[in-house]
N, C-alpha and C positions, 0 to 999 in steps of 0.2 A: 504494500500500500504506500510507503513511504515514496519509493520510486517513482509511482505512479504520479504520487501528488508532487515530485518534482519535476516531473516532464509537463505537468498540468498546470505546476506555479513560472516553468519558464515560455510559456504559450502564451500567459495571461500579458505580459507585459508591452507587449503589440497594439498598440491603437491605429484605428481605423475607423471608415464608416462602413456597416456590416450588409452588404449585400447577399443573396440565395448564392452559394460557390458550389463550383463545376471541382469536386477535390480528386486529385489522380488515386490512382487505384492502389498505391500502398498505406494511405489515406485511408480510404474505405476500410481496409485489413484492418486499420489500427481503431476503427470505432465497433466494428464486428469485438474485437476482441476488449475494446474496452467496456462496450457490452458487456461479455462475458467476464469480466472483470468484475462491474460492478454487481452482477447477478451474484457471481460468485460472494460477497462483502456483505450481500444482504439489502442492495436497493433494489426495489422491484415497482413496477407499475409507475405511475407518475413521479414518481421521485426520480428514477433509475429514467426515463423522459428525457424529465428535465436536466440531469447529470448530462448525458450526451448532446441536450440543444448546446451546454453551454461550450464544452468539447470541441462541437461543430463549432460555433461563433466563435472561439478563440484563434480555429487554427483558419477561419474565414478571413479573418484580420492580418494572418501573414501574408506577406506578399505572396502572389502566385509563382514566382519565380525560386521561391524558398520555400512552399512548402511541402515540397515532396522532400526535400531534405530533414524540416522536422517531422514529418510524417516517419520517416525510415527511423529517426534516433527515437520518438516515441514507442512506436512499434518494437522498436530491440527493448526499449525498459519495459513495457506492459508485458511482454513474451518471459521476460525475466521473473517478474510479480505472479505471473499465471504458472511460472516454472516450465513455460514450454521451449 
């Protein structure tokens, strides 16, 4: 979990104005599993939602040019936290 919430507290610090985003596909891997992250932790239904809109908004806020890159180092921490 800790890892998690640091791949998650270094997302957060990105401002923008937040538009619907087109995210590449190691992107997509990395909310599947943070899904299953959060499932796993014990948030489920609206909670476990709203956990992932914000997820999405953060990494919406990277530039597009940058965020497959943190998509890929997220994805290596959350795989680690799930032990996969």
């Amino acid at each position: 979990m800790k890892k998690f919430l640091t791949v998650f507290a270094l997302t957060a610090g990105f401002s923008a104005n937040v538009m619907a985003a087109d995210f590449p596909k190691v992107c997509e891997e990395y909310f599947e599993l943070a899904a299953e992250w959060l499932e796993k932790s014990g948030q489920q239904g609206e909670v476990q939602k709203a956990a992932l809109d914000v997820i999405k908004q953060q990494f919406a806020e990277v530039p597009k040019d940058a965020q497959e890159e943190a998509c890929k180092q997220a994805l290596v921490e959350i795989k680690k936290a799930l032990g996969k």
